[in-house]
N, C-alpha and C positions, 0 to 999 in steps of 0.2 A: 504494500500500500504506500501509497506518497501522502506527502505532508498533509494532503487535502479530503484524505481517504478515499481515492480512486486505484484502482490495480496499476502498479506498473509494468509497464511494457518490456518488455528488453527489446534492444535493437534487431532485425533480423540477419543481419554481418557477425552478432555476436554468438550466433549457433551455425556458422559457417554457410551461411546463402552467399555468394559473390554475386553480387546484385549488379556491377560492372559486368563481369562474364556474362549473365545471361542478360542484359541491355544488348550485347554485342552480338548475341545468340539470335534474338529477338529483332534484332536488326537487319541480318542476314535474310532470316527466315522472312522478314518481310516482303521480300523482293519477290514481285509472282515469277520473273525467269529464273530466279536461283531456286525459288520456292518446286517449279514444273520441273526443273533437273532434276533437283533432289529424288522428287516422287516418281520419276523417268527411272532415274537407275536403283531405287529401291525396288523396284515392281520389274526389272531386266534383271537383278539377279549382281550378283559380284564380277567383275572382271569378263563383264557379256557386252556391255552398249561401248558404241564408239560416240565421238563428240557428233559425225551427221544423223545416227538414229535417234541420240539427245535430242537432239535440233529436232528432228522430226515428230519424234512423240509427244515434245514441248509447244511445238508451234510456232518458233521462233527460226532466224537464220542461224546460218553455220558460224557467223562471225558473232553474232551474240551471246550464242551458245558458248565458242571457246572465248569469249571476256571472261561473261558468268562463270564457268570450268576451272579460269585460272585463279579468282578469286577465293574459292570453295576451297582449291586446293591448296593456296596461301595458307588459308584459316588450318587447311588439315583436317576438313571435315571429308576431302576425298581423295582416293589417289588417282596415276595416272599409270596404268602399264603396259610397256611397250612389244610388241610381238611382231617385227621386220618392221613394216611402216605402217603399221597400225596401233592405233592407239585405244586402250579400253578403258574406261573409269570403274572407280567400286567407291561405291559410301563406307566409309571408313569409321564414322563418328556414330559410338552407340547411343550418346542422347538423342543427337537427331534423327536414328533409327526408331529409337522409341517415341522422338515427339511425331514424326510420321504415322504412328502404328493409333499413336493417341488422334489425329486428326483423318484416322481411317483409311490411309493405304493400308495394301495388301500385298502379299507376295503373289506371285504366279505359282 
């Protein structure tokens, strides 16, 4: 109780939320092209979609696509791997696997 006989609060930083992190999380995720990536190669599987199937199952161009791609992957929420001159992405990041799963994707 505080001075005034109201319940005190604690801050939610003080039971480990990083409230920066998921601002930054949250931000990302706001982007509907990063946002259709994401749900593109969640729903292709690991190490299945190239950046034009992205493209394509998003909606978006090839060049949007790899902006968006190189961003995700800055973050580390995806990887990039390489097989001759092909390129295949996999979602990498398990919060974002689960916050997907929480807004209803699905696997194949």
């Amino acid at each position: 109780m505080d001075e005034q006989g109201g319940a005190t609060v604690a801050s939610p930083w003080e039971h480990g939320l990083d409230i920066d992190e998921w601002a930054a999380r949250f931000h990302l995720l706001g982007d509907a092209t990063r946002l259709r990536l994401l749900a593109a190669m969640h729903q292709a599987g690991p190490g299945t979609a190239s950046v034009g199937e992205l493209a394509e199952a998003a909606g978006i161009t090839h060049t949007a696509a790899s902006q968006a791609l190189r961003v995700l992957r800055l973050q580390g929420w995806v990887r990039d791997e390489r097989a001759g001159r092909s390129v295949r992405y996999t979602l990498t990041d398990s919060t974002v696997h689960e916050l997907l799963h929480l807004m209803g994707a699905r696997h194949e």
